[in-house]
C-alpha positions as CSV (number, residue, x, y, z in Angstrom):
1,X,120.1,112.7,92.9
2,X,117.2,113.1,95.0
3,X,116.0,111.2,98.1
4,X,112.5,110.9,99.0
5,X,110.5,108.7,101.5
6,X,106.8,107.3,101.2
7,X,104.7,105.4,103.4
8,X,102.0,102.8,101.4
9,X,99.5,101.4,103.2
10,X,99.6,97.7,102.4
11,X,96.9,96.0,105.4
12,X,94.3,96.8,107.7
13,X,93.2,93.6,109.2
14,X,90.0,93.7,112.1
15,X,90.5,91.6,114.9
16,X,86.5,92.0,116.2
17,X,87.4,89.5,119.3
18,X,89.9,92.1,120.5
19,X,88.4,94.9,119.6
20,X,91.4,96.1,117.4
21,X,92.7,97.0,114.3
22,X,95.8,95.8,113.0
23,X,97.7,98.1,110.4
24,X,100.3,97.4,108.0
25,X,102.6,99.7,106.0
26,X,105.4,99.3,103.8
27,X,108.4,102.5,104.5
28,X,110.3,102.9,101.3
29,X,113.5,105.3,100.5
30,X,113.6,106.2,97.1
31,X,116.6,107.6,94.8
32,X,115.4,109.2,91.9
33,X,112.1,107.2,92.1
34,X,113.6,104.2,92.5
35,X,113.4,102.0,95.6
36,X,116.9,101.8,97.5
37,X,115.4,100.2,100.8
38,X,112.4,99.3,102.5
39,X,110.9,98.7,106.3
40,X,107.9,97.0,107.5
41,X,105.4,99.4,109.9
42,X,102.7,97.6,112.3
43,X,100.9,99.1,114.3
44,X,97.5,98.0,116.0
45,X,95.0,100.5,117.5
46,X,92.4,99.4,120.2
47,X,89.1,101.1,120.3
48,X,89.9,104.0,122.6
49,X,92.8,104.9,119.9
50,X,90.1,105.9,117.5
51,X,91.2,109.3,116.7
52,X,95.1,108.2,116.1
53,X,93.8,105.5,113.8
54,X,92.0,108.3,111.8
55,X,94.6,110.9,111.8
56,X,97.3,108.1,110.5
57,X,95.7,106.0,108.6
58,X,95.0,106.7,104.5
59,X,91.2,105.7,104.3
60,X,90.5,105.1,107.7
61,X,86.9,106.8,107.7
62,X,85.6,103.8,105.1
63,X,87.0,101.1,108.0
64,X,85.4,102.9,110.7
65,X,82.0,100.8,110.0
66,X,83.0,97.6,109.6
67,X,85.0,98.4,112.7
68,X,82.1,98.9,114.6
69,X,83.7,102.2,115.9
């Protein structure tokens, strides 16, 4: 048997009128590769939380733009 966890980026949603990003990811638990339970992750990141945003996010450098960052 072997237990592993992965984190899967599932939403990154711009909020331009608040100057934030919202971030969605899905927590998983697997047992031999299959999924045994899952959690939900948000997390939103304001403008001055620019460098956590790139450091945690998958991708992040390609939203930066569009941010406006």
């Amino acid at each position: 048997m072997v237990l592993s966890e992965q984190r899967i980026l599932k939403s990154v949603e711009i909020l331009p009128a608040q100057n934030t990003v919202n971030v969605l990811w899905v927590d998983q638990v697997l047992r031999d590769e299959e999924v045994i339970a899952e959690t939900n992750h948000r997390k939103a990141y304001a403008s001055d939380q620019k460098d956590d945003f790139l450091a945690e996010v998958d991708g992040a450098a390609g939203y930066v733009p569009a941010i406006g960052w």
